[in-house]
C-alpha positions in Angstrom: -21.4 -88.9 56.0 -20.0 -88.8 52.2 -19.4 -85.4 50.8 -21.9 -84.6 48.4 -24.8 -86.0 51.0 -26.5 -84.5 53.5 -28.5 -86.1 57.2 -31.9 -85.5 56.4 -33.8 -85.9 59.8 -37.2 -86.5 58.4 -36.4 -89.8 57.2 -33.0 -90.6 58.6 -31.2 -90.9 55.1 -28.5 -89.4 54.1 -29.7 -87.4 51.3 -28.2 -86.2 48.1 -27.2 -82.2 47.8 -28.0 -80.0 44.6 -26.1 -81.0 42.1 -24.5 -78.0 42.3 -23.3 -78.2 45.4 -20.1 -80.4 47.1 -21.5 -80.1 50.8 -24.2 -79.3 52.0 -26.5 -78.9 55.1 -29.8 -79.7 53.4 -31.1 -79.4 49.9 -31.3 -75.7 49.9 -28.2 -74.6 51.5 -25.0 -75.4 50.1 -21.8 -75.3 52.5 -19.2 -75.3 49.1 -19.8 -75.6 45.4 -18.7 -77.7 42.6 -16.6 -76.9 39.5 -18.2 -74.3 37.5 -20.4 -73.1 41.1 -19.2 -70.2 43.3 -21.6 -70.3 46.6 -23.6 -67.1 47.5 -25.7 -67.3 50.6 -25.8 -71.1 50.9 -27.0 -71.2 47.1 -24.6 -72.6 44.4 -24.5 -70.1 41.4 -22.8 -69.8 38.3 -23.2 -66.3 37.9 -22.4 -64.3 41.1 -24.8 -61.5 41.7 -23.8 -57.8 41.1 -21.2 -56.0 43.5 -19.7 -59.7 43.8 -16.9 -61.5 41.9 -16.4 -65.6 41.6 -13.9 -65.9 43.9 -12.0 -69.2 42.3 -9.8 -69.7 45.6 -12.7 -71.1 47.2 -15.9 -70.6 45.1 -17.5 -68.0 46.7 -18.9 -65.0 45.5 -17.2 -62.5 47.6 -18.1 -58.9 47.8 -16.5 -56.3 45.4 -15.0 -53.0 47.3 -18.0 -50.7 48.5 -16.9 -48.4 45.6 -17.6 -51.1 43.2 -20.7 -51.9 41.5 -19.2 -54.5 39.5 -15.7 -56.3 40.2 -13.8 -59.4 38.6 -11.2 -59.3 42.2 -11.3 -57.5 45.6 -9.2 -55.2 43.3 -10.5 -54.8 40.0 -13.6 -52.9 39.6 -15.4 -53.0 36.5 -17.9 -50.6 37.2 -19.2 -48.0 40.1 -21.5 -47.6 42.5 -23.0 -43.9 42.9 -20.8 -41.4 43.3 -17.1 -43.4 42.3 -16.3 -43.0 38.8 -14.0 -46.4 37.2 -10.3 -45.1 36.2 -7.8 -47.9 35.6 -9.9 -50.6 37.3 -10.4 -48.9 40.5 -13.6 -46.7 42.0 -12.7 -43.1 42.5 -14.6 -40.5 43.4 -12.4 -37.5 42.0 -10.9 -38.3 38.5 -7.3 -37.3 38.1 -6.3 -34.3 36.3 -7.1 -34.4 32.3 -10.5 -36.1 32.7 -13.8 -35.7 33.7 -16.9 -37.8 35.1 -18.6 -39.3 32.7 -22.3 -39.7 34.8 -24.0 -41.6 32.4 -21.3 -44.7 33.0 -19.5 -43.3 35.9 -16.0 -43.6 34.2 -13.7 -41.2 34.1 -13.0 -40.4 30.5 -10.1 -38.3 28.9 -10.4 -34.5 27.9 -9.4 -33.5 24.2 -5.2 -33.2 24.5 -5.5 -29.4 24.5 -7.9 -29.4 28.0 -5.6 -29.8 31.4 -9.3 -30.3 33.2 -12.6 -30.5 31.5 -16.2 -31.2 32.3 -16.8 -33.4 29.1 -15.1 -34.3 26.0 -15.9 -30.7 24.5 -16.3 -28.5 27.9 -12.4 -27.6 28.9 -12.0 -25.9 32.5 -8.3 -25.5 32.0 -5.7 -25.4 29.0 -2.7 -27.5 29.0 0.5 -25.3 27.7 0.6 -23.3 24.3 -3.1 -23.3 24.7 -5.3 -20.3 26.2 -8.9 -21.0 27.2 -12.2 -19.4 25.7 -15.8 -19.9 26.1 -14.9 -23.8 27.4 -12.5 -24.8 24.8 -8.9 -24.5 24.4 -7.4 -22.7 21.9 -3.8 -21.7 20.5 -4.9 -18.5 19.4 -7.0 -15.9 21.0 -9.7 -14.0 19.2 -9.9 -10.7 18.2 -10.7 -8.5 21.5 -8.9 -11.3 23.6 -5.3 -11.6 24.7 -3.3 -14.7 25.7 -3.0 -14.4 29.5 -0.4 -16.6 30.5 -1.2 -16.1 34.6 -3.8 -18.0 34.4 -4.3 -19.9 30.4 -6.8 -17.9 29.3 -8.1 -16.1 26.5 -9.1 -12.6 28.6 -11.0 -9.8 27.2 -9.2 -6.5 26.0 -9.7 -3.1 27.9 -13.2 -2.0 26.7 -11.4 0.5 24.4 -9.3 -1.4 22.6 -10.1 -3.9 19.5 -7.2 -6.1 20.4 -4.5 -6.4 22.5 -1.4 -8.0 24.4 -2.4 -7.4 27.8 -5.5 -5.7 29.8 -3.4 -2.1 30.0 -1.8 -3.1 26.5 -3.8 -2.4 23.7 -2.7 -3.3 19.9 -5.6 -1.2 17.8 -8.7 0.8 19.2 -12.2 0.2 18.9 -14.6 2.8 17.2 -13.5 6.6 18.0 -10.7 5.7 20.0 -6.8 6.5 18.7 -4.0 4.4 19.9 -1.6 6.0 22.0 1.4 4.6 23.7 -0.6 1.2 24.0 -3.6 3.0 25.2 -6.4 3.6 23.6 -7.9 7.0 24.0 -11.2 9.4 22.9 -8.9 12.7 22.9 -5.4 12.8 21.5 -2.5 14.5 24.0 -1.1 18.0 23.0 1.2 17.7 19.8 -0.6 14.5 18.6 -3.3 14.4 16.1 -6.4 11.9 15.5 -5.0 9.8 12.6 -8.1 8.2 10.9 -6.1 6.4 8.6 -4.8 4.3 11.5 -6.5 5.3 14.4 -3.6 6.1 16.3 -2.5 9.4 17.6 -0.2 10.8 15.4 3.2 13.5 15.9 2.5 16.8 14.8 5.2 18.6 13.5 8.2 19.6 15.5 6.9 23.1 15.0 3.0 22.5 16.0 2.0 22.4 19.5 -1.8 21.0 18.2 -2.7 20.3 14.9 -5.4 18.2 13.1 -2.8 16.6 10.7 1.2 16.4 9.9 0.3 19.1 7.4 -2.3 21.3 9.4 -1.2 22.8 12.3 -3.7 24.6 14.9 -1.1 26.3 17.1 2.6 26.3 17.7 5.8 25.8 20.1 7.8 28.3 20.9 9.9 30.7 18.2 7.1 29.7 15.5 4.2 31.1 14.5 1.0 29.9 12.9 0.3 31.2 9.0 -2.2 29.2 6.7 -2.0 26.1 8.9 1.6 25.9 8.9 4.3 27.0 12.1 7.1 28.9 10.4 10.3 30.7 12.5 9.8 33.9 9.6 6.0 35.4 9.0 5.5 36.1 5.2 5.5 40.0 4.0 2.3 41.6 5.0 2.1 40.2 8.5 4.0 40.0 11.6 4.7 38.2 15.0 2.0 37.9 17.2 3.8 36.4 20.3 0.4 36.9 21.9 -1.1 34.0 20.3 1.6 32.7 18.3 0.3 34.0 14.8 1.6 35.2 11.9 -1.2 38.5 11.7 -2.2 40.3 9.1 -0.6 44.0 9.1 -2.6 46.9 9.0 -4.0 47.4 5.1 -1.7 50.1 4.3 1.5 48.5 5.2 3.9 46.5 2.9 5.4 44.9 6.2 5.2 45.5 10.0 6.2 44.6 13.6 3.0 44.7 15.2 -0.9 46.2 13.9 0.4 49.6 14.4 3.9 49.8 13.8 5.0 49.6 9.9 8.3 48.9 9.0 7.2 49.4 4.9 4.2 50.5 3.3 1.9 49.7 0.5 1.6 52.0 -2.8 0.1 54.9 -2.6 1.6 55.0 0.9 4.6 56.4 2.4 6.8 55.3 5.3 7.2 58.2 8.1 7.9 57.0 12.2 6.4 53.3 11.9 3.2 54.6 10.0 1.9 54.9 6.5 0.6 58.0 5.0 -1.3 59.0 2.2 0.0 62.4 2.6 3.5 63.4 4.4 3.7 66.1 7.1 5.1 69.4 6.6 8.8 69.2 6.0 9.2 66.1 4.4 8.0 65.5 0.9 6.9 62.0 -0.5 9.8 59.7 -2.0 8.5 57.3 -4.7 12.2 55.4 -4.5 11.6 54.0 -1.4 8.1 55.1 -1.1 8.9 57.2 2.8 8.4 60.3 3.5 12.2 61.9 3.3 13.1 65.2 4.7 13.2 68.4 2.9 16.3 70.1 2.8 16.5 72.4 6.3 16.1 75.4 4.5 12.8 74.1 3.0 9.3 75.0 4.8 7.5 72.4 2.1 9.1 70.4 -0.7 8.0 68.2 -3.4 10.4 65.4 -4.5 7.9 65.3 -8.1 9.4 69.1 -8.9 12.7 69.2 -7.3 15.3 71.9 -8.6 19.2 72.8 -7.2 19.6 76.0 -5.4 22.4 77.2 -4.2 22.0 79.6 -1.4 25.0 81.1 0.1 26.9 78.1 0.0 24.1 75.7 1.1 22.8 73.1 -1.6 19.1 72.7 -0.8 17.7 69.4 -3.1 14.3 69.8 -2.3 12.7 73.2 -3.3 9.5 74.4 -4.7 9.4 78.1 -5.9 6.4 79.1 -7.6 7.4 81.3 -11.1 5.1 84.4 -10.4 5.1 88.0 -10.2 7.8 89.8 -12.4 10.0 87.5 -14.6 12.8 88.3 -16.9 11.8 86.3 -19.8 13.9 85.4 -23.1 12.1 84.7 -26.5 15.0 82.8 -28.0 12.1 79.8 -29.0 14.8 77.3 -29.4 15.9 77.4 -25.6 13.8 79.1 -23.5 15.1 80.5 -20.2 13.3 82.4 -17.4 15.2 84.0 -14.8 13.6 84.6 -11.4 13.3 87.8 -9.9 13.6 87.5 -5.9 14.6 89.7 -3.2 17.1 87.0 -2.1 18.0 86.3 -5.6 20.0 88.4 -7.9 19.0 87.5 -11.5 20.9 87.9 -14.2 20.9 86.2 -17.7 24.7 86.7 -19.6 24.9 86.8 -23.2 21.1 87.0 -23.6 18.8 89.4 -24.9 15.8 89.9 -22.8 12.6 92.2 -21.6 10.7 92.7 -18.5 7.6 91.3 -18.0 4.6 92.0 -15.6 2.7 89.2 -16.3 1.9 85.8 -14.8 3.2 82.6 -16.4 1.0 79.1 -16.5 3.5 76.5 -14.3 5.5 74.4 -15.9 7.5 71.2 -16.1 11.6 72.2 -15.7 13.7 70.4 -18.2 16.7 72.0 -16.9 18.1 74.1 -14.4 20.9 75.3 -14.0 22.6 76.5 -11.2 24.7 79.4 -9.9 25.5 81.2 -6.9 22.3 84.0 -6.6 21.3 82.9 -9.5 18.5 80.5 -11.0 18.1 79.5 -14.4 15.0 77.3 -15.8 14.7 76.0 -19.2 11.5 75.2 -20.2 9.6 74.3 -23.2 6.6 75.7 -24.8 6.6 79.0 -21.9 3.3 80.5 -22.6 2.3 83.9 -20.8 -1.0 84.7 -20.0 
C-alpha cells in the first residue's frame, strides 16, 4: 500500500488519507502528519491543543510538563497550570526570593528593588539591606516613633514613652509629660534633676541642690549648704542661721541682728542689746546698756547699777570705777562762780573739798543734770555743770 493511502474494506480500494495526514488507518485517524501537521489523537492539526507543544521531531503534539498549562518544549513552559507560577520558562510552585505570585497570570513577577520578599509589586514582606520595613513597604528612613531595627529590617515602634528613638530601651525625645533621662523617658525626674520644659529632658540641678525645679531654683540642698530664697549657699545671710535640721537658712528671732539657732543670738537688732545669746530691751542689774556694740557690758564691780548714758570717773581708794551713777541730792557744796559752775558732793565716803573757791552750804535739792565735766581726785568729786538751778 502507497503512503498517503489507506485499505478501505468496504469497497476494497485503497483509499486516499486527509490531506493532512502522510499515513493513515482510515480517513479519520491519521498514523503521521504532513509538513505543517503535528498529529494529536489520530487527527492531523496545525495548532496543537493547550498543555501540548508541536513536537517537530516527529509531528506530534506531545504533552507539556504537568506544571505547564502552555509549553513550546518538554522544557519550556509558557504558562501554568493551577497552583505553578511561570519564572524563567519553567512551572514553579514557590517563586524565588525577590518576587511574588502574580494569581491573575500565575507568573512570578519581581518586587520593587528595595523588597527582599513581597506579596505584590507594592506589598514588601521583607527589606533588602539599607532598607527597614513599615506598614508593607520598604523604606531608608524610619518615621518618627519608629527605630531602624537591624535584627530583623524593620521599622519597630519606640517604647510607648518616647517620641523617637534608637532602639526599644533607647529613647531620643519623650512624648507628652515625659522628660528624657539617660535614654529613658520618664513621668518624674530622679533626685538632683529638674523637669526641663524647654527640652523635655531632666535637667542637673546645681552642685549645691539636692531637688530643685530649675538650675536657678533650688527646693532643697546637699550637704554643707543650706536653702535661702531658692538658692543653696555654704554662708546664711545676716538675720538667719543654719538649720541643719532641714537644711535652711531660718529666719532668726525678730530681735536679733544674727544668730546660731531661734534662740541663741550672737548680735541683736536696735533697740536691743546682746547679754548670754539673748537680746534685751532692758539689761539686768549690774550691767548697763552699751550703744558701741549695742550688749549689755558690765558695770564696774563696785557698781550695784550703772548707766553707760551718764558715766562719770571715780576714784575710790585706788580703784577706778567707769560706770557710776550717783544721784546729786541732799546737802551740796555749791559755787556761784556763773562762768564755771562746780558742785562738790557731800558723802560719808567722800571727803569734799573745793580749793581756791569760794563757796556756801546749801540744804536744798538740785534738778539733775547733764555733766560736762568731771574731774577727778582721790576722795574727791568734782562736776561742772551748766545752767545749775536749785529748787
Amino acid at each position: 500500500m502507497s503512503i498517503g493511502k489507506f485499505k478501505n474494506n468496504l469497497n476494497r480500494t485503497c483509499t486516499l488519507c486527509d490531506n493532512s495526514c502522510t499515513q493513515c488507518t482510515s480517513l479519520s485517524i491519521c498514523q503521521s502528519c504532513n509538513q505543517g501537521f503535528y498529529l494529536n489523537n489520530s487527527i492531523c492539526v496545525q495548532e496543537c491543543p493547550v498543555g501540548k507543544f508541536k513536537n517537530n521531531s516527529d509531528r506530534t503534539c506531545t504533552s507539556c510538563d504537568s506544571s505547564c498549562f502552555s509549553c513550546t518544549s518538554l522544557s519550556l513552559c509558557q504558562s501554568c497550570n493551577q497552583g505553578f507560577y511561570l519564572e524563567n520558562v519553567s512551572c514553579i510552585q514557590e517563586c524565588p526570593i525577590g518576587k511574588f505570585k502574580n494569581n491573575p497570570d500565575r507568573t512570578c513577577i519581581q518586587c520593587d528593588t528595595s523588597c527582599s520578599s513581597c506579596t505584590s509589586t507594592t506589598l514588601c514582606q521583607s527589606c533588602n539591606q539599607g532598607f527597614y520595613l513599615d506598614n508593607s513597604i520598604c523604606i531608608q528612613e524610619c518615621p518618627i516613633g519608629k527605630f531602624k531595627n537591624d535584627l530583623n529590617r524593620t521599622c519597630t515602634s519606640c517604647d510607648s514613652s518616647c517620641s523617637s528613638c534608637t532602639g526599644l530601651s533607647i529613647c531620643q525625645s519623650c512624648n507628652k509629660l515625659f522628660y528624657l533621662d539617660n535614654s529613658f523617658c520618664v513621668k518624674q525626674c530622679p533626685i538632683g534633676k529638674f523637669k526641663n520644659d524647654s527640652d523635655k529632658t531632666c535637667t542637673l540641678c546645681d552642685v549645691s541642690c539636692s531637688s530643685c525645679t530649675s538650675t536657678t531654683l533650688c527646693q532643697s540642698c546637699n550637704l554643707n549648704f543650706f536653702l535661702d530664697n531658692s538658692l543653696c549657699v555654704s554662708e546664711c545671710p545676716i538675720g538667719k542661721f543654719k538649720n541643719d535640721s532641714n537644711r535652711t537658712c531660718t529666719s532668726c528671732d525678730s530681735k536679733c541682728e544674727n544668730c546660731t539657732s531661734l534662740t541663741l543670738c550672737q548680735s541683736c537688732n536696735l533697740g536691743f542689746f546682746f547679754d548670754n545669746q539673748s537680746c534685751l530691751i532692758d539689761c539686768q542689774q549690774g550691767k548697763y546698756k552699751n550703744a558701741s556694740n549695742r550688749q549689755c557690758s558690765f558695770c564696774d564691780n563696785k557698781c550695784k547699777s550703772c548707766d553707760n548714758e551718764n558715766v562719770f570717773k571715780i576714784t575710790y581708794k585706788g580703784v577706778e570705777c567707769t560706770q557710776f551713777i550717783q544721784k546729786i541730792k541732799g546737802k551740796i557744796i555749791y559755787d556761784q562762780n556763773p562762768l564755771s559752775p562746780i558742785i562738790t558732793i557731800n558723802s560719808p565716803t567722800l571727803i569734799s573739798n573745793v580749793m581756791n573757791y569760794l563757796f556756801k552750804l546749801v540744804n536744798y535739792k538740785i534738778q539733775e543734770k547733764e555733766f560736762l565735766k568731771v574731774q577727778i581726785g582721790y576722795q574727791q568729786l568734782h562736776l561742772k555743770v551748766n545752767n545749775l538751778q536749785i529748787n
